[in-house]
N, C-alpha and C positions, 0 to 999 in steps of 0.2 A: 148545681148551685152550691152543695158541700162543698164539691171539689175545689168550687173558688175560694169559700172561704178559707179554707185548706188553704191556699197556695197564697193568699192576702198575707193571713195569720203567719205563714213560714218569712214572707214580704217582711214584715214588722221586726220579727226577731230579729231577722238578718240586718237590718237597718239599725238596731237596736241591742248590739252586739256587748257591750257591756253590762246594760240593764238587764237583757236576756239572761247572762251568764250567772250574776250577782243572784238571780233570779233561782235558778236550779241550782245552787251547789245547796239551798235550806233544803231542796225538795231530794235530790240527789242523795246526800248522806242520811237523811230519814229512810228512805224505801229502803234502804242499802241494810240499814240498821234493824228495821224491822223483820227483813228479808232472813237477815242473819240469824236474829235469834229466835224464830219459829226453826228457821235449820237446824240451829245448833239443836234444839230442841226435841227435836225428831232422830238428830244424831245421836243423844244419848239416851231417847229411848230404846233405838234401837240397838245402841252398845249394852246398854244395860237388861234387856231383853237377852242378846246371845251371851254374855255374861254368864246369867242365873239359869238360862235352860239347858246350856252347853249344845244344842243342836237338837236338830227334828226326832221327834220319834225317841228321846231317852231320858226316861224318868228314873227317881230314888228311892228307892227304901230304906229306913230308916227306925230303928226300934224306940220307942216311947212306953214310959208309965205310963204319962198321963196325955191321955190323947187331947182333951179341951183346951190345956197349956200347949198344946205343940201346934195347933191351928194359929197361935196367937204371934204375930209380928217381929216380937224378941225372938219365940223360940226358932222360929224357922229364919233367923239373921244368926244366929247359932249354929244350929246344924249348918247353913253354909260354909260359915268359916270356921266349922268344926273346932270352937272353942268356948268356955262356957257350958256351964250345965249337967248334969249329969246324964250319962251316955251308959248303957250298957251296950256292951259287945256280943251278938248271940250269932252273927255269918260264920256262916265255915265257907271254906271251898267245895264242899259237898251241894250247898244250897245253890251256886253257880250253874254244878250241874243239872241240877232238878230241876230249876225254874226253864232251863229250856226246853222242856218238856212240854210246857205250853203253850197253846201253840197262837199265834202272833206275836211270841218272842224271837227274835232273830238273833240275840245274842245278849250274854251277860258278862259284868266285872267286876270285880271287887274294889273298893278306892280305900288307898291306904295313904293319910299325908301325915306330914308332921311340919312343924316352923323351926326352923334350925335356922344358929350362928357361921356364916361361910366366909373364908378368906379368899382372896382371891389376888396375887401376884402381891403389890406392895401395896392396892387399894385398902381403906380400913375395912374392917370386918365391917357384914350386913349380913340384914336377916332374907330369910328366902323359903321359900316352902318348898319341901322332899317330899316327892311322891313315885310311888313304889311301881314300876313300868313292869307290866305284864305284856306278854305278845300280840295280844290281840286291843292293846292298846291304844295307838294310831291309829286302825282300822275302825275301832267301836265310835271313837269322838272324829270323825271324817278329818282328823288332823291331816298335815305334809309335813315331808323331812325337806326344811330348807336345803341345809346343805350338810354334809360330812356323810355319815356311816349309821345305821340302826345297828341297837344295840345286840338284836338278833344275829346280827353276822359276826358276833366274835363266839369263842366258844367260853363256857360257863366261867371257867378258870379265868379266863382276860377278863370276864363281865365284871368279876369282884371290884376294878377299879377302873371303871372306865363308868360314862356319864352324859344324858342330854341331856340340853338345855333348851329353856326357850326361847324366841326372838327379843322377848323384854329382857331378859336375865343380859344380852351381851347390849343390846341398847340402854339401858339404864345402868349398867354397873363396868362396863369398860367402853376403852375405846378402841377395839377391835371392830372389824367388819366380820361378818355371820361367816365367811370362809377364813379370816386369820384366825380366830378365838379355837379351831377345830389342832389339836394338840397339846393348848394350854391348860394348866393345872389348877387344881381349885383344890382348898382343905376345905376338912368339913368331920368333923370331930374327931381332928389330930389325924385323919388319915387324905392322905391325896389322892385324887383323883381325873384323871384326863378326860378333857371335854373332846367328845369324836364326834358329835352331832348336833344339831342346832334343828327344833323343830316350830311350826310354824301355828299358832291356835287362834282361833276366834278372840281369847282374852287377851293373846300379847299382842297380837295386830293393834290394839286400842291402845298398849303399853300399860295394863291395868291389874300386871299379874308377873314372879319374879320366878319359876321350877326349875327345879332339878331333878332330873330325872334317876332314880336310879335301881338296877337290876334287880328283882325280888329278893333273890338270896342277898346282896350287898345292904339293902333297905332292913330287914332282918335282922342283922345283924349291928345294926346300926341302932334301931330302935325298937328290938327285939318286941315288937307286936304282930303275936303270932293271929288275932282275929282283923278281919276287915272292921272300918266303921258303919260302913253304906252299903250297897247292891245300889248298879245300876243296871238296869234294864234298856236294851234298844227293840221298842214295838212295831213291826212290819208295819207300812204308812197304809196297808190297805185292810188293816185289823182297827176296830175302836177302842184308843189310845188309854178310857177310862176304864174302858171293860175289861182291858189285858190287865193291866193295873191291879184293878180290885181282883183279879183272877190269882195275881202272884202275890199279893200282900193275903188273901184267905188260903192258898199255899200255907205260908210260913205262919201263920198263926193255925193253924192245924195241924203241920208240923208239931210245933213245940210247945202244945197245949195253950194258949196264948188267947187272947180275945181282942182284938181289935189295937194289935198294941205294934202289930208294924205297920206302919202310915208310908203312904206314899208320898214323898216332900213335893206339895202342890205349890209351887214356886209363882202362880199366876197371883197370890194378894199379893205376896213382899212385890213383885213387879210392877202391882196397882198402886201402890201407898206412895213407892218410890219417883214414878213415874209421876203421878200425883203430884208430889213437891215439887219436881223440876218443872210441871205445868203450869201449875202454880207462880213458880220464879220466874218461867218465861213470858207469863202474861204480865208480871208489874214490868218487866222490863223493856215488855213491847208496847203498856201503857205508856210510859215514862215517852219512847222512842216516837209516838203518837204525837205527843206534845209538839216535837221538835216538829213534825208534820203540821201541826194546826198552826206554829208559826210563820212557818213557811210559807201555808197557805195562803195567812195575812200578807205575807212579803207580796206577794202574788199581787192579792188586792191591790196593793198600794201600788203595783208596778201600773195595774190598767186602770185604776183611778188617774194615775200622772199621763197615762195614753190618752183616757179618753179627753183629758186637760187639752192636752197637746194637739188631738184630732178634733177639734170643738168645729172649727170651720168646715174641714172633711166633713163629717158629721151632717155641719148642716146643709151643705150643698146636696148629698145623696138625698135629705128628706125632702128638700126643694126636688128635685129630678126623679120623685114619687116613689124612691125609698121609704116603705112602712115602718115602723116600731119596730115590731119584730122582726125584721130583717136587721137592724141597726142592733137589736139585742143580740139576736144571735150571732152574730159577725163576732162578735166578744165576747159572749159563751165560746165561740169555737175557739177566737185566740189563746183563752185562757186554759183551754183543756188542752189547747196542742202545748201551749209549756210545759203543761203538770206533765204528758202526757210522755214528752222527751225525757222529763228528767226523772218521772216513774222506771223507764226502760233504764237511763241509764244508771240508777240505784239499783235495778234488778240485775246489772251488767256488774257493776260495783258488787253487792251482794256475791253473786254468785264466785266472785272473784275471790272474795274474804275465806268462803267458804271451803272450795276447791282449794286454795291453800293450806287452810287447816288440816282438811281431810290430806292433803298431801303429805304434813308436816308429821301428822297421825299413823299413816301408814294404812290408812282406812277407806274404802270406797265405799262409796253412795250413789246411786242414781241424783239426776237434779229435780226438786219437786215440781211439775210442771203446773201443777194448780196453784201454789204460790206465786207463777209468772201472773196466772190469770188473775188472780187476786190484785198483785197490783197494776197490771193494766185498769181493772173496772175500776183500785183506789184513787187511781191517778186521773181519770177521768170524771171520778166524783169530787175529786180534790177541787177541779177546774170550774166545774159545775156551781159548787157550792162558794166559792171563793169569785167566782167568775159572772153571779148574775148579779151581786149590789151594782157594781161599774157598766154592768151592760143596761143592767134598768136603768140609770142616770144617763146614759148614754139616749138610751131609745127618748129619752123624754125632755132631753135639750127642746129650747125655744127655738125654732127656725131661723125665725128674722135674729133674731141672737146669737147663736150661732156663727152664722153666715157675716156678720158685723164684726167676731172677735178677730182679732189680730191674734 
């Protein structure tokens, strides 16, 4: 019995091939749009998530006066972009080695950045952040060398001018491909230096981040900061992440006579707060996108108000031929959900289009969220539903002999 009306309902569009069409592009570009920006939504949480944790299993250390201020929103948007604030420097390289001593640390490093002025060929100067490449580097942050040379395979002497970079640095600032850029020259306070390697990170894949890589001793002497700022730690995934944590932070505060003054940078609020606003954004926007749904929906109505105008006689001959009520309702409950119900899929079709392009344009992968498909199949079904019974109840409840008399 579905199935017919199923197969009536597909009858109607198809006969009805402009109305139909006129029909789904309000419903069509609503799902699309809704679709879109829960995605996008989920996309930069989850950019902005590998952003601020840098990867599994590796947290920071961080020295603090005042431990109450460094819990708080400002300070830890500071200590990210290591600017702002007063900072004392207390790491040695000696702490590197100690800390792995404990045991669910699988390995330590020290981060050293700066933001430097960089020239590059005849483009204008731009700014860039320098960061100081130890060996165990690329291996600590599960980086890849896209393409060229690590800077380990030169010997110490070549390393003084020689330089990675990373996939934002040659996408954003020339128009080289990741294999021409590898022998070109870049200044970078009056001294040159040759790009051999081009490396690949979780931040540039989003294009959200500009490094230069460069060899301890070259970085040194450059901006002659002989302390680290931070300690990162990488915690074995089968040790508990908090408990190594406060293991290595009561370390250095025992060390250095200290009381609770190296904090571990719990990067999980700024990710709440942050994430927070963009959810925030993405719900007025999918409010707003909703609207465009609820018109649409009307469009709907108004298409099977003018149907059931049109099938007034149809109508009345089924109730004449012992057609009930609700068999006359739901024949148009079902017409109406199989519209919403096509042009649900094909906004999810739409959507998903929008999106895999972005992610394309990005350089970023994503799975497709498959419970948004299912969301709008049951919206689009409710759309039909709810839009679909005023015209089916008017319908069921035509006068027979009236009916059957209209021309």
């Amino acid at each position: 019995m579905i199935l017919e009306y199923i197969k009536l309902s597909f009858q109607d569009l198809i006969n009805n091939k402009l109305r139909s069409f006129l029909s789904l592009i309000g419903i069509v570009i609503g799902v699309a749009v809704v679709y879109a920006i829960f995605s996008i939504a989920d996309i930069t949480e989850y950019a902005i998530t590998q952003q601020l944790t840098g990867g599994n299993g590796v947290v920071t250390l961080q020295f603090t006066e005042d431990t109450e201020e460094s819990n708080s929103m400002a300070a830890q948007m500071r200590a990210l972009m290591s600017q702002g604030g007063k900072l004392e420097y207390r790491f040695t390289s000696s702490d590197l080695e100690e800390l792995l001593a404990i045991e669910g640390i699988q390995d330590s490093i020290g981060n050293y950045s700066a933001r430097a002025t960089v020239s590059f060929e005849q483009n204008e100067p731009f700014t860039s952040t320098i960061t100081r490449y130890t060996s165990n580097y690329i291996d600590f942050y599960s980086y890849t060398l896209s393409t060229g040379y690590d800077l380990l395979e030169f010997s110490k002497s070549e390393r003084m001018s020689l330089v990675l970079v990373d996939t934002s640095f040659v996408s954003n600032n020339t128009d080289y491909t990741f294999a021409e850029i590898i022998g070109k020259h870049i200044k970078l306070n009056n001294r040159v230096f040759i790009i051999v390697g081009v490396i690949q990170t979780e931040s540039s894949s989003m294009g959200m981040s500009s490094t230069i890589l460069l060899d301890e001793s070259a970085y040194d002497s450059i901006f002659s900061q002989g302390t680290m700022q931070t300690i990162s730690i990488k915690v074995d995934p089968t040790y508990d992440l908090d408990i190594v944590s406060a293991q290595a932070s009561a370390y250095l505060n025992n060390k250095y006579g200290t009381e609770d003054n190296y904090e571990v940078q719990d990067l999980s609020f700024l990710i709440s707060q942050i994430t927070s606003v963009t959810g925030i954004l993405s719900t007025v926007m999918a409010i707003i996108a909703l609207v465009s749904l609820v018109v649409a929906g009307i469009g709907v109505m108004n298409i099977m108000f003018v149907s059931v105008i049109e099938r007034t006689r149809e109508i009345g001959v089924k109730r004449a031929l012992g057609a009930s009520k609700n068999a006359i309702r739901f024949q148009f409950i079902i017409e109406a959900c199989t519209l919403t119900f096509i042009g649900g899929m094909l906004g999810v079709a739409l959507g998903i289009g929008i999106v895999q392009l972005a992610l394309f344009l990005l350089n970023f992968a994503m799975p497709i969220n498959l419970t948004y498909v299912l969301y709008a199949i049951v919206f689009s079904i409710s759309l039909g539903i709810a839009f679909g019974y005023l015209p089916a109840q008017r319908a069921a409840n035509l006068n027979i002999i009236q009916a059957i008399a209209t021309e």
